[in-house]
N, C-alpha and C positions, 0 to 999 in steps of 0.2 A: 393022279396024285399031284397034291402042290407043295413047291419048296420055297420055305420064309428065310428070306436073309431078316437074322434080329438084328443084325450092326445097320442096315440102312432101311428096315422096317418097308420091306418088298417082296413080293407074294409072285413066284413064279407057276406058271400051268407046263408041269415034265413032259406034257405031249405034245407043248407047240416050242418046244425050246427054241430058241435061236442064238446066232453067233454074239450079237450084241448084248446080251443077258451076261454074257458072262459069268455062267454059274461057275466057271472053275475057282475064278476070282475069290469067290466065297470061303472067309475061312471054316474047317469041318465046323470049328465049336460053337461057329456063332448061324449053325442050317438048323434047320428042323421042320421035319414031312409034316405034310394034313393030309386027310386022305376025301374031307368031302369039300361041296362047293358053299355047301351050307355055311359053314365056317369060314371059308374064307367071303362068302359077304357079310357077315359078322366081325370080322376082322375090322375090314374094311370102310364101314358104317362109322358114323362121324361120332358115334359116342362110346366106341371102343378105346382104350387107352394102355400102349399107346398104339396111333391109330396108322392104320399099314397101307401100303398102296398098291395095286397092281403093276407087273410090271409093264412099260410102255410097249412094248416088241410082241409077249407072249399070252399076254392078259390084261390086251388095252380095254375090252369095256369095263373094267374095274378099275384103270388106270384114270387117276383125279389132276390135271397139270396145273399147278401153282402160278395163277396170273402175277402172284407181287413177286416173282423170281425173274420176270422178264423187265420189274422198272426198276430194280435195283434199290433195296432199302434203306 
């Protein structure tokens, strides 16, 4: 099973959770379960909108890192 934070448009895998996810953080109303993988690489797919990410921690080969976040726009 995977859980999407809609407030920061991020896709967790519930069986590799880790401390850094900080799923608790998450408020209830803005979770919502998926239950295949299919979907969340459809998610994730660059023409989905809006377009989600894996999380870094628990669902890095889904996870896409934004080069122009590290020279400052």
């Amino acid at each position: 099973m995977y859980l999407v934070d809609e407030e920061n448009h991020i896709i967790h895998d519930m069986s590799f959770v880790k401390y850094e996810c900080q799923i608790k953080k998450i408020p209830e109303d803005k979770k919502r379960k998926i239950h295949t993988l299919d979907q969340v690489k459809r998610m994730v797919d660059s023409n989905h909108r809006p377009q989600y990410n894996g999380c870094r921690w628990c669902l890095a080969e889904y996870h896409m890192f934004d080069m122009t976040s590290i020279f400052g726009r």
